[in-house]
matplotlib code that plots the C-alpha trace (Angstrom):
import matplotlib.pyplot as plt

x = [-18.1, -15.1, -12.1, -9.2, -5.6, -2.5, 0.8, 3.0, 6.8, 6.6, 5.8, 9.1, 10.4, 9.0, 9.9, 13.1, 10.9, 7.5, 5.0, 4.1, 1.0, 1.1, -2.1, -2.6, -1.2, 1.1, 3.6, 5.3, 8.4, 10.9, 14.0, 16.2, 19.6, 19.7, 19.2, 16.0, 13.5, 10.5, 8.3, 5.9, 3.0, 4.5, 2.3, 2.2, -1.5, -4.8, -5.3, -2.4, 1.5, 4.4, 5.9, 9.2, 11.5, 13.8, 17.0, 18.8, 22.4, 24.6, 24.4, 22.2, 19.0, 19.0, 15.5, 14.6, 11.1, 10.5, 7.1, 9.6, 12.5, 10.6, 9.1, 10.6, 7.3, 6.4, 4.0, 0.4, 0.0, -0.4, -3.7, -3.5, -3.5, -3.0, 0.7, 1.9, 5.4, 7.3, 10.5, 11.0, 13.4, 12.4, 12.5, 11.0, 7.5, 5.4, 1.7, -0.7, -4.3, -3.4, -5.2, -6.7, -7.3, -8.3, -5.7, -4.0, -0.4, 2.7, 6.0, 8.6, 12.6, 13.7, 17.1, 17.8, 17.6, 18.9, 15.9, 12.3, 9.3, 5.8, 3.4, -1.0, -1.9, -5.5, -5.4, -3.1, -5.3, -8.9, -10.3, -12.7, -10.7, -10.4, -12.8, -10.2, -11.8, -10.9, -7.7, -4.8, -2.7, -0.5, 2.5, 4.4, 4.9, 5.7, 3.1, 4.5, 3.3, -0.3, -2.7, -6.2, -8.6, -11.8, -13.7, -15.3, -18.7, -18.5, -20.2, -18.9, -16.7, -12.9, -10.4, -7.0, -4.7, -1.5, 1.6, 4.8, 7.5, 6.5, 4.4, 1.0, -1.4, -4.4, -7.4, -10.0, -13.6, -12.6, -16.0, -17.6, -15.6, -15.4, -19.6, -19.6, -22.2, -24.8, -22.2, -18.9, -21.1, -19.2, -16.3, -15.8, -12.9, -9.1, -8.3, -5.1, -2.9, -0.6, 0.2, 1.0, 2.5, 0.3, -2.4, -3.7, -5.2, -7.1, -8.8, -11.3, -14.5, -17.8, -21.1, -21.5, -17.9, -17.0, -13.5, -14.1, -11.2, -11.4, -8.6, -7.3, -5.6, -4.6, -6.9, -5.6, -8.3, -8.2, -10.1, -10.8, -8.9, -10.8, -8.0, -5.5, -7.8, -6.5, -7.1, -4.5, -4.0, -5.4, -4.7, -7.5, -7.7, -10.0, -11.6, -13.7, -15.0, -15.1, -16.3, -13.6, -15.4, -17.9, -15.6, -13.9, -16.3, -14.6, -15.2, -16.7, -14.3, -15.3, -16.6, -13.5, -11.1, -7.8, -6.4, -3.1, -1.5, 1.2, 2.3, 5.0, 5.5, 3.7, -0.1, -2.1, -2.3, -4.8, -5.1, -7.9, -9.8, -13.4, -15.4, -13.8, -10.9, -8.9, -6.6, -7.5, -5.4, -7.2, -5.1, -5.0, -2.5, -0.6, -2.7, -6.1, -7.0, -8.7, -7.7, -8.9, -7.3, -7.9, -4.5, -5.5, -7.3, -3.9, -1.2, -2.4, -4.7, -5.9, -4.3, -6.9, -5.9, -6.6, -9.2, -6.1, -3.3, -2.1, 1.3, 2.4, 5.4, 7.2, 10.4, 13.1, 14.1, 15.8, 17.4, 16.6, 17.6, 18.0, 14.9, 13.3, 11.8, 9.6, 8.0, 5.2, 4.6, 1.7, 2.2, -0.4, -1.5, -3.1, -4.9, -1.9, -0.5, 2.4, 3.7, 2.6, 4.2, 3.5, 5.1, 2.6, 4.7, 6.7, 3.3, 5.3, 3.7, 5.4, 4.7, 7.1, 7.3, 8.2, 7.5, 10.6, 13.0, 11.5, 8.1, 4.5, 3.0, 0.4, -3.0, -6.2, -8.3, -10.8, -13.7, -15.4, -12.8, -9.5, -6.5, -3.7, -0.2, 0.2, 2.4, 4.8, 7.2, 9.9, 10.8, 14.1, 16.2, 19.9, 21.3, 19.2, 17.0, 13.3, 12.0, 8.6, 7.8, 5.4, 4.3, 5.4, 3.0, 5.8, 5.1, 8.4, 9.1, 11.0, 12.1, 11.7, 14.4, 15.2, 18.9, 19.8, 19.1, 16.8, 14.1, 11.7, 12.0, 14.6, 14.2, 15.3, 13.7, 15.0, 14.0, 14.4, 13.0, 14.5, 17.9, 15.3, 17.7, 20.5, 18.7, 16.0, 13.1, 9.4, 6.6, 4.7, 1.1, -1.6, -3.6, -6.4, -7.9, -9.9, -13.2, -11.5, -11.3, -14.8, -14.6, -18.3, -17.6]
y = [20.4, 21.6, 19.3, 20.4, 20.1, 20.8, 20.9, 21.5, 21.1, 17.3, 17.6, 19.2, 16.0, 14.0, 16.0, 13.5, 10.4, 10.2, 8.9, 5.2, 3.8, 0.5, -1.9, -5.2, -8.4, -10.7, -9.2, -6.1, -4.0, -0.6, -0.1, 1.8, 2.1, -1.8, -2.3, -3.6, -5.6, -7.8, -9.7, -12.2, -14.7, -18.5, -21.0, -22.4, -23.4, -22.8, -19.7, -17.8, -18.4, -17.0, -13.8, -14.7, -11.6, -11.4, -9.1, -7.4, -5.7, -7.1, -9.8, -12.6, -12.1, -14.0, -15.0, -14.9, -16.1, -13.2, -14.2, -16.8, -15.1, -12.1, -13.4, -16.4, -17.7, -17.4, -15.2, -15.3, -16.6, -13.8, -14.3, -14.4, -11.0, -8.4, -7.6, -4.2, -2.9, 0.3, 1.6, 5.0, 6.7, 4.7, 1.2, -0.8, -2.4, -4.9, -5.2, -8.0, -9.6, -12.6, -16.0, -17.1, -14.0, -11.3, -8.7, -6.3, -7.4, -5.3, -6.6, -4.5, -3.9, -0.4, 0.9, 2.4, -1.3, -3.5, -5.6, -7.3, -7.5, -8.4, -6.3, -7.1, -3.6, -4.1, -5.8, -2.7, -0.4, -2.1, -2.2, -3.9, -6.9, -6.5, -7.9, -9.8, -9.6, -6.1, -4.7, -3.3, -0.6, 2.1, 4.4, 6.0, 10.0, 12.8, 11.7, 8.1, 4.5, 4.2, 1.2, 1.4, -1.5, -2.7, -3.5, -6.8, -7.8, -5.8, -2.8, -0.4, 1.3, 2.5, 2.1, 3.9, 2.7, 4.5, 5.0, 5.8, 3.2, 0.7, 3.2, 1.9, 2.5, 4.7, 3.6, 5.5, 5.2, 7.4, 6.4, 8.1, 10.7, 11.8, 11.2, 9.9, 10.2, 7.3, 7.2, 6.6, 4.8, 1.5, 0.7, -2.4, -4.3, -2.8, 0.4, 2.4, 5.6, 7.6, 11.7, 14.4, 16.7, 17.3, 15.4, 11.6, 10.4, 6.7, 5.8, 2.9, 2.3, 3.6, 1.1, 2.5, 2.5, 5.6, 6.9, 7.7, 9.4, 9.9, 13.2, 14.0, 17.5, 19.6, 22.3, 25.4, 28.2, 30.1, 29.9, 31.7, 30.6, 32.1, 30.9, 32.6, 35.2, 35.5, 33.9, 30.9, 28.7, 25.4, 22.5, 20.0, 17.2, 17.4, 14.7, 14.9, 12.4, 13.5, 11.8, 12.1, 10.4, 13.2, 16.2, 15.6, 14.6, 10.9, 7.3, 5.1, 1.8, -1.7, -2.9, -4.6, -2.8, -3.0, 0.6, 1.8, 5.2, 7.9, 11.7, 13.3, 16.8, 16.8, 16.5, 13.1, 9.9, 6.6, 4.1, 2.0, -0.4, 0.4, -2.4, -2.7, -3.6, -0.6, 1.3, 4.9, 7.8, 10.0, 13.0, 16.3, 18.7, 20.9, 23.8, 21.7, 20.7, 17.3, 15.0, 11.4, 9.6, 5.7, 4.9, 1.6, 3.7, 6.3, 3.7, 0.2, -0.6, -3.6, -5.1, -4.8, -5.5, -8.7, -8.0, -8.9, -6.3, -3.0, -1.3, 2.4, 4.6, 8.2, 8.0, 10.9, 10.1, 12.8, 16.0, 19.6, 22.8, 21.2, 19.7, 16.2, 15.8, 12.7, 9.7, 8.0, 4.1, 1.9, -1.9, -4.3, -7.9, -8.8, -11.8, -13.6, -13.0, -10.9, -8.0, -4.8, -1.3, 2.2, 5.1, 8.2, 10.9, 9.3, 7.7, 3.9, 0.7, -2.5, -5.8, -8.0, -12.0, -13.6, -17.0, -16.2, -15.9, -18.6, -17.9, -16.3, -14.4, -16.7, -17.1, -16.4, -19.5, -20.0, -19.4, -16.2, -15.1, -13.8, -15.8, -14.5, -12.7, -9.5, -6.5, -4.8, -2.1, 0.2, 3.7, 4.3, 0.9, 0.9, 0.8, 3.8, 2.2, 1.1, -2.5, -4.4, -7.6, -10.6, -14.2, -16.7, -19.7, -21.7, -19.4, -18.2, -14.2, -12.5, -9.1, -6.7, -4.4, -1.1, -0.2, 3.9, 6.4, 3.6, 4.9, 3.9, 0.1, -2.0, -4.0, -7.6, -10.6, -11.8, -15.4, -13.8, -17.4, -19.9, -20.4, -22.2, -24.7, -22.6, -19.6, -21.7, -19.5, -21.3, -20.6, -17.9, -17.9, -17.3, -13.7, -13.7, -14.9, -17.4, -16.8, -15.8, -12.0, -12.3, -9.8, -8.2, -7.0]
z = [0.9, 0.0, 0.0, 2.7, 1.1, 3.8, 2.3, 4.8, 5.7, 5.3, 2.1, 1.0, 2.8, -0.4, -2.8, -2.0, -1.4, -2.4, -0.1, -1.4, -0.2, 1.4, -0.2, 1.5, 0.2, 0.4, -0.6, 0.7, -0.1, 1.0, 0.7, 3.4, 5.4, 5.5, 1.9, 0.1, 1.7, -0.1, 2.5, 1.8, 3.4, 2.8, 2.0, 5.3, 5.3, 3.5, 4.5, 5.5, 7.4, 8.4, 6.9, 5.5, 4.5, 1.6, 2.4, -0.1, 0.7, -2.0, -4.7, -3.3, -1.2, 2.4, 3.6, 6.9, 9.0, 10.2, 12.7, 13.6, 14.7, 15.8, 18.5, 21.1, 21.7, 17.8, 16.9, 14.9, 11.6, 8.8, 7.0, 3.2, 2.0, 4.6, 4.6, 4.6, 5.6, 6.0, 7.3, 9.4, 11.8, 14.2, 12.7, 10.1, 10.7, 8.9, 9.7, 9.3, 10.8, 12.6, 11.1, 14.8, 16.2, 13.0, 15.7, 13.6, 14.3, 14.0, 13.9, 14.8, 14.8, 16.5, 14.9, 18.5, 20.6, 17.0, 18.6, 16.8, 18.7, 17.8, 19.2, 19.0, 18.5, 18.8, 21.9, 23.3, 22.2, 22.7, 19.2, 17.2, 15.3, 11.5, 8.7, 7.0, 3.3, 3.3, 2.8, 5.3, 5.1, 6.4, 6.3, 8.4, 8.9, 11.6, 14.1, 14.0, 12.3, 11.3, 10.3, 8.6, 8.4, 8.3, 11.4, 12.0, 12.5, 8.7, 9.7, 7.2, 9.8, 8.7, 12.0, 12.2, 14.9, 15.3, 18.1, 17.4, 17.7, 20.7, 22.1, 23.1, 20.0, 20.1, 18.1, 16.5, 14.3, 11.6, 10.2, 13.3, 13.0, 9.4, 8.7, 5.3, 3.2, 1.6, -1.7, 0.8, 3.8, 3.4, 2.1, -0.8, -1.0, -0.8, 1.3, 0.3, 1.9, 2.5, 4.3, 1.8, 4.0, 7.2, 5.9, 6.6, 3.8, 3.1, 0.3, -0.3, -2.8, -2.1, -2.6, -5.8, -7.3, -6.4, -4.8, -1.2, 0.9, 4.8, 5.5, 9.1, 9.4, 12.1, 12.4, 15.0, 16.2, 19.0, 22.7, 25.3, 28.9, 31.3, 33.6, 32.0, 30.9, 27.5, 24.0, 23.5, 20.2, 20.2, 17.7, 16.9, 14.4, 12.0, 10.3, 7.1, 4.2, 0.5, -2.4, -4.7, -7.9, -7.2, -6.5, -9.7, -12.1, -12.7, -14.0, -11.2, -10.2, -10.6, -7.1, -4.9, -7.4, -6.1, -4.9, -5.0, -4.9, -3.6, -2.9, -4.4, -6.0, -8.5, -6.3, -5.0, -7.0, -6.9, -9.6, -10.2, -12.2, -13.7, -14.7, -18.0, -16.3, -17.4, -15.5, -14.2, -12.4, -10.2, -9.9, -7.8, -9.0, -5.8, -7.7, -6.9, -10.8, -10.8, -13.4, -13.8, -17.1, -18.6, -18.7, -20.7, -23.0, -23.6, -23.3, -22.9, -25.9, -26.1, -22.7, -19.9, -15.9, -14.4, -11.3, -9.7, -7.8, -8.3, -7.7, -8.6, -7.4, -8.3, -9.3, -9.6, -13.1, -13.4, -11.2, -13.1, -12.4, -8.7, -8.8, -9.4, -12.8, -11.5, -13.7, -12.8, -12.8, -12.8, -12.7, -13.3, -14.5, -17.9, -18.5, -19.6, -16.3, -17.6, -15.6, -17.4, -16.8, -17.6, -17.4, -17.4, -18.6, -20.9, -22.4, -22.3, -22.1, -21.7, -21.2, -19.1, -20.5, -17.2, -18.8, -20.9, -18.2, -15.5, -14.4, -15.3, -12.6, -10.2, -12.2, -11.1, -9.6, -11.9, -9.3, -8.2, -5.7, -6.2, -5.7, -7.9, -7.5, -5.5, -6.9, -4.8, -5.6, -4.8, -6.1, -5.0, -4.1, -2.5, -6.7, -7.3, -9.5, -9.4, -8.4, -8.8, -7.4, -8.5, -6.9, -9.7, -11.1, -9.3, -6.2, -5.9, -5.6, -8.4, -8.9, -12.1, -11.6, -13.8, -13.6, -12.8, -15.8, -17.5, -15.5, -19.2, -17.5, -19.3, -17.4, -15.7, -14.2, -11.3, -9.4, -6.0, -4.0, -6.8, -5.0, -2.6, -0.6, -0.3, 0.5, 3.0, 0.8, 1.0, -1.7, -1.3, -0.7, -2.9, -3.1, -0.9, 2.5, 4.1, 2.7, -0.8, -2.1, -4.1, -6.8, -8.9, -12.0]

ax = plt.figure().add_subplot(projection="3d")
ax.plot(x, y, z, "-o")
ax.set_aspect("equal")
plt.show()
């Protein structure tokens, strides 16, 4: 089968700002007319809390609890990681599977009202609840917000739910409707996505480590009305699965590999680990040409991943001849649990010392299952510059930040949750969710 590609007038949209995938966590981040925004799961019991949000819109962050103050009548308990936030034109929305109730929950301020709400998308729109070992995640584009998970019983099956603003949500089996085949019948582990112009685009692993993508377009023929009694356009969407690992000749990830990835000008992006534990880009230029690079292998030597998070972003590092000369960012966790950063096109590694400044990122448990930090990011904050986000050992949130036109990450460490008291911050919860994030490989 030949893999669809639809560039259309969205995608000169982010040529501006890239489409950023949104991976579940617990932590989440965007930045937009309000300033910069990091959310976060506290630590409010052993397997999940409240989302607490950090705002940004001048020196010192103010945290707010959000599922608190959202809601009146308080709203569901986030489970440990499934967080995943965006802002639009219409508002900004955080989503998350509720602890008692495994409903994918959105909660939701509208620019137009300056009012939250929480809203249990799956009871509005009568779908399965969410297997909460797998991962969440969404984005937002010109047909409105959208959310992908795993359905529970585990039965392999991808849902999408989507509605724009408060609009009731529609929900659909894109598993059923894209017919994948025995390499991409059921997921493992951490889904990813994001819409490169007219396209919908998710990502997750196949059984046997390969890159499996599920792609909704708009597809227009023409029909017959024998009413009219003429030929009129019709559009249809059209969903399709493709085995990207296949299509493009590329190394196989580590089973539960955390996923992360973006659009921007330059084609499609997902990072992921093999089961080395190094760091590979799977890349489709706008011309089609696959590419699939070990970036541990070009740029990080010796310093494999953790089997821990993922964040990458596009930045405009640069503007040339009118146009966006982008850099490309991977951020990830060795197994000193240091924050490491690469920068594709400038072939830069660097690994960030938190423990110099306050605080190593969370470690690992040292059982089967995953319970370390989760990586956040953001490409284009309200300074201009670029920000990535980590869960300190102390389980406080912090902030690398990389000032405007040092785009090659000087960087500095910030203790975002350390003014604690004065700020009314909690700790942060741990990577993970109740029955742990048990990783092969």
């Amino acid at each position: 089968m030949i893999r669809k590609i639809v560039f259309g007038v969205l995608a000169l949209v982010m040529v501006a700002l890239p489409s950023v995938a949104q991976y579940g966590g617990n932590l989440s981040s965007f930045s937009d007319r309000s300033g910069d925004r990091v959310q976060y799961i506290s630590n409010q019991n052993s397997y999940g809390g409240d989302i607490h949000a950090f705002w940004l819109n001048g020196t010192q962050p103010v945290d707010t609890d959000a599922t608190t103050w959202y809601s009146a009548m308080g709203s569901e308990w986030a489970l440990f990681g499934s967080l995943t936030s965006f802002s639009d034109g219409n508002g900004q929305h955080s989503f998350y599977i509720g602890g008692p109730d495994f409903h994918i929950h959105q909660l939701y301020w509208s620019w137009s009202t300056s009012s939250g709400s929480d809203l249990d998308w799956t009871k509005l729109a009568g779908a399965p609840m969410a297997f909460s070992n797998n991962g969440l995640t969404g984005f937002s584009n010109s047909r409105g917000q959208h959310a992908y998970y795993t359905e529970w019983p585990w039965n392999g099956h991808i849902h999408h739910l989507y509605a724009v603003g408060a609009a009731k949500p529609i929900d659909e089996d894109l598993t059923v409707k894209a017919g994948p085949g025995p390499t991409c019948a059921n997921p493992n582990g951490a889904l990813t996505s994001f819409s490169d112009g007219s396209t919908e685009l998710v990502y997750y692993i196949g059984p046997s480590g390969h890159i499996c993508e599920l792609a909704g377009w708009p597809q227009t023929s023409w029909v017959w009305n024998s009413w009219l009694r003429r030929w009129v356009q019709v559009t249809v969407w059209k969903e399709s699965s493709f085995d990207l690992t296949a299509l493009s000749g590329g190394t196989p990830a580590m089973l539960f590999s955390p996923l992360t990835g973006y659009s921007d000008a330059n084609g499609q992006n997902v990072f992921y680990l093999d089961p080395n534990h190094h760091i590979y880009q799977l890349h489709l230029s706008r011309s089609g040409t696959w590419s699939n690079p070990d970036l541990t292998a070009q740029f990080g030597g010796g310093n494999p991943a953790q089997a821990a998070s993922l964040t990458a972003f596009s930045v405009c590092a640069a503007q040339v001849a009118a146009a966006c000369a982008w850099e490309e960012l991977v951020s990830y966790l060795d197994n000193s649990n240091n924050v490491n950063l690469i920068t594709i096109p400038l072939g830069l590694h660097q690994v960030i010392y938190p423990a110099l400044w306050d605080a190593g990122a969370m470690p690992m448990n040292t059982g089967a299952c995953q319970f370390g930090t989760s990586l956040a990011s953001i490409s284009s904050d309200v300074s201009g510059g670029a920000d990535v986000y980590y869960i300190g050992s102390d389980q406080h949130v912090y902030k690398i930040h990389a000032y405007p036109g040092e785009l090659d990450f000087r960087y500095f460490v910030y203790p975002w949750a350390d003014q604690t008291i004065t700020y009314n911050g909690v700790a942060a919860g741990q990577q993970g969710s109740p029955l742990g994030w048990c990783l092969i490989g």
